[in-house]
Residue, then its C-alpha position, 0 to 999 in steps of 0.5 A: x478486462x485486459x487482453x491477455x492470455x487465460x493462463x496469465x490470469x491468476x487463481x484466487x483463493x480465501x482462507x479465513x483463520x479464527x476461532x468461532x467460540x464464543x462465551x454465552x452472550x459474547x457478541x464480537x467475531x474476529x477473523x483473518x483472511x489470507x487473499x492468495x494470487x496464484x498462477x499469474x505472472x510472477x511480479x518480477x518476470x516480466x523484468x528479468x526479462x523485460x520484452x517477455x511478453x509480446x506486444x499485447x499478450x502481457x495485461x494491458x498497462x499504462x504508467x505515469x512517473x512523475x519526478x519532483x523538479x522543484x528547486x530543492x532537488x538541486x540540494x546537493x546536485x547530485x540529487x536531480x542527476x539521482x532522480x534522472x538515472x533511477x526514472x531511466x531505469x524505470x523506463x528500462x523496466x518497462x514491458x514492450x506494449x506498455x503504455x508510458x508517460x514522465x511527468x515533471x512535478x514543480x508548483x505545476x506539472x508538466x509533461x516531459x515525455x511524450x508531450x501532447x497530453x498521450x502516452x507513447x508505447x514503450x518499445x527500444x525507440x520510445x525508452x530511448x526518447x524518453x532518456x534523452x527527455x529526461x536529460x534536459x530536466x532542470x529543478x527550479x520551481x516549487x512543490x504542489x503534488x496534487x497538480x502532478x497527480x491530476x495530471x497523471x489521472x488525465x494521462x492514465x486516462x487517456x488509455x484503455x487498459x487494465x492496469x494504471x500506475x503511477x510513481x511518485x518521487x517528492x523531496x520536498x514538503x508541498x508547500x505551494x497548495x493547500x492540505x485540502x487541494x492535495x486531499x480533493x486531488x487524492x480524493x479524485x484519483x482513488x480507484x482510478x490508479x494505483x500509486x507507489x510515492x517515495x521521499x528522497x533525503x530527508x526535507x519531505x513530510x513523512x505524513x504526506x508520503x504516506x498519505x500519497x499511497x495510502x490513498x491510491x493503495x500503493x507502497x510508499x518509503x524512503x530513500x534517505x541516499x539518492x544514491x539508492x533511487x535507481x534500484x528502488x525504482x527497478x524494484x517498483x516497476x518490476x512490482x508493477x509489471x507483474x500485476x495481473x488484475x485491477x481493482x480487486x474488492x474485498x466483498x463481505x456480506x452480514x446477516x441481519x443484525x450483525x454489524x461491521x466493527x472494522x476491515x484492514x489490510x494487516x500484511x505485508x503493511x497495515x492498511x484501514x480500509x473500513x471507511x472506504x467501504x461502497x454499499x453493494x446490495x442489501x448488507x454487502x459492502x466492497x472494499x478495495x484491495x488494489x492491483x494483484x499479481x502473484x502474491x498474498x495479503x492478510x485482512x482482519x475483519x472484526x463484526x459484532x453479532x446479535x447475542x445468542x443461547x449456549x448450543x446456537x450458531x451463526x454465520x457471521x459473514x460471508x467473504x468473496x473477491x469481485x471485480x467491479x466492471x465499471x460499465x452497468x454496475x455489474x461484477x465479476x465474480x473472482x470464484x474464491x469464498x470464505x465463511x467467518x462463524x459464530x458459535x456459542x459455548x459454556x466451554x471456557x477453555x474454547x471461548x477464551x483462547x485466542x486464535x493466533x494469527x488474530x492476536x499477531x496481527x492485533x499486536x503488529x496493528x499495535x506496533x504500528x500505533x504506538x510507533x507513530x503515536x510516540x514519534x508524534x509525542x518525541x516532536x512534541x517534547x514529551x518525552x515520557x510519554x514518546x518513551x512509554x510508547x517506543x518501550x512498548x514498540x520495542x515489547x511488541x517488535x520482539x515478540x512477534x518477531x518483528x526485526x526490521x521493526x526492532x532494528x529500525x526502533x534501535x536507531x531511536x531508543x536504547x533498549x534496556x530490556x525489550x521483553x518488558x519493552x524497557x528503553x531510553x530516548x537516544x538523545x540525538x537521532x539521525x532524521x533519516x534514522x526517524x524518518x524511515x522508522x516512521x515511514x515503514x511503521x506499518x510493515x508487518x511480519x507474517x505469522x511464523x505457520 
């Protein structure tokens, strides 16, 4: 693992939210689990001041950032001057002993620092190389994305660390390779390195954005303004000089008869994470939840067990956090557990009431649903049935509490009466206005404890 000091590593804790009763026959067990880093260092020290750590005490990194040159990225001019000064902002942001590469992303991708097929460590001389790199990037060219991010894999590579990042900046759509060569390039760097992909102006495909980082199980928005791109990239670098710990999995193990229905990531966004499960012994399976630092994160893990008598109990499902150590298959085991029960009862009172924090996050994986769904029918021209889905959106934001959703829903539809979910289809919308609903659908508000 990294070579960094034991006090840096964070503590783990599970703590599982549900209600275990269950009707006489009733077969399908809900839980929230809450993943809780603790104790490391807090994502953001490490930028309020940068060389914190001395060469080598911080977890050993290594980042790619790749910049869109394609030639749309001179419409208008300023927008490549943007995505210049946001990626030397980005390289400010750097911790000292961290390894460091740019990529140029056009129809191929080429390597603008430090060239060689390496990476350089980032102390005041190799930062200032770098700036004066990106100086002389120039757009022309076309968009093929997977290129970028096979190359950012081979250079990530190169380095024996514990930590790999990439950042991504596109403005355009990917129009020089096909959605299957982007799919085989995503598909190759999974588990490989974490990525956080932004779209800059409004000219980029929201889908694949956030297919990017879906993917590689980074945060993916929009950055309607370039003007907005250099605190948007302190703010990511910062996030990715506080991870701790790689590669993180979720391991949940089922008894005999019981099966998984689903496992997703519910906060801060909502993630799918039931078909990335890797078998890991008898009835235990990993899924993967990324780089850590200090933070927390909600999982909703539904399993159907085998019916059961009035009076019976069962555990349904045991939760650990391990560490896949990539050599001989082993793991490390991160010391936190959780346990996910069943118990059946002829109480109606206590098998019919819905623990809270799982019906939040069933309506904030809801809210993100029939956002997309209807932003997908507005393109389509339905419009009664984009209106009955962003009326229920706007029924869901205001009961969870959901503002930023409410208000980024605002821009798209007049609400009438956001109780009964009650709205109209604006008839003109901004696309940026659009763009950034269907770009940050996915974000979730915490339940209010």
């Amino acid at each position: 693992m990294a070579n960094f000091s034991k006090s840096n590593v964070p503590q783990f804790s599970v703590d599982v939210y549900q209600n275990e009763y269950l009707p006489e026959g009733g077969r399908e067990v809900n839980a929230i689990v809450t993943v809780t880093a603790t104790g490391g260092g807090t994502i953001g020290s490490a930028v309020a001041a940068p060389h914190l750590y001395p060469p080598g005490q911080g977890p050993s990194a290594a980042v790619v950032l790749m910049v869109d040159c394609s030639g749309s990225m001179d419409y208008p001019p300023t927008k490549m001057r943007n995505a210049r000064d946001a990626t030397a902002a980005a390289i400010d942001a750097l911790r000292d002993g961290v390894n460091f590469a740019v990529v140029g992303g056009t129809h191929v991708a080429k390597e603008v620092y430090p060239g060689g097929g390496g990476l350089a460590v980032a102390d005041a001389a190799t930062r200032e190389q770098a700036k004066q790199a990106l100086r002389k990037l120039s757009a022309g060219g076309g968009t093929a994305i997977g290129t970028w991010l096979r190359l950012a894999d081979r250079l990530l590579a190169s380095a024996d660390v514990a930590i790999r990042h990439g950042i991504l900046l596109t403005d355009g759509r990917n129009e020089h390779e096909s959605a299957e060569d982007l799919k085989a390039a995503l598909d190759a760097c999974a588990g490989r390195f974490t990525c956080d992909a932004r779209g800059v102006g409004t000219d980029w495909e929201v889908k694949e954005v956030t297919a990017i980082a879906s993917a590689l199980l980074g945060t993916a928005d929009i950055v309607a303004d370039p003007a907005g791109l250099a605190a948007d990239f302190t703010r990511m670098m910062e996030t990715a000089m506080g991870k701790e710990v790689a590669d993180v999995s979720l391991r949940l193990w089922t008894p005999v008869g019981t099966t998984v229905r689903f496992v997703k990531q519910v906060a801060p966004t909502v993630e799918e994470l039931t078909d990335r499960r890797t078998e890991a012994g008898p009835r235990a399976g990993d899924y993967p939840l990324g780089s850590w630092g200090d933070e927390s994160r909600d999982y909703h893990v539904c399993v159907e067990v085998p019916p059961a008598n009035i009076g019976q109990e069962m555990l349904a499902a045991r939760l650990s956090l391990v560490i896949p150590q990539s050599s001989d298959g082993s793991v490390r085991n991160l010391g936190a557990q959780g346990l996910v029960r069943a118990v059946w009862t002829d109480d109606m009172a206590a098998s019919t009431s819905i623990n809270p924090q799982v019906a939040h996050y069933t309506g904030q994986a809801e809210l993100a649903e029939v956002i997309q769904q209807g932003l997908d029918l507005r393109k389509e021209g339905d419009i009664d049935g984009a209106t009955a889905k962003l009326g229920r959106a706007v029924q869901l934001a205001s009961a969870s509490g959901n503002a930023d959703t409410a208000k980024l829903l605002s821009k798209v539809v007049d609400v009438v009466d956001a109780a009964t979910g009650t709205v109209r289809l604006k008839a003109k919308v901004e696309e940026a206005d659009e763009m950034t609903l269907e770009t940050r659908s996915t974000k979730t508000v915490r339940v209010k404890k």
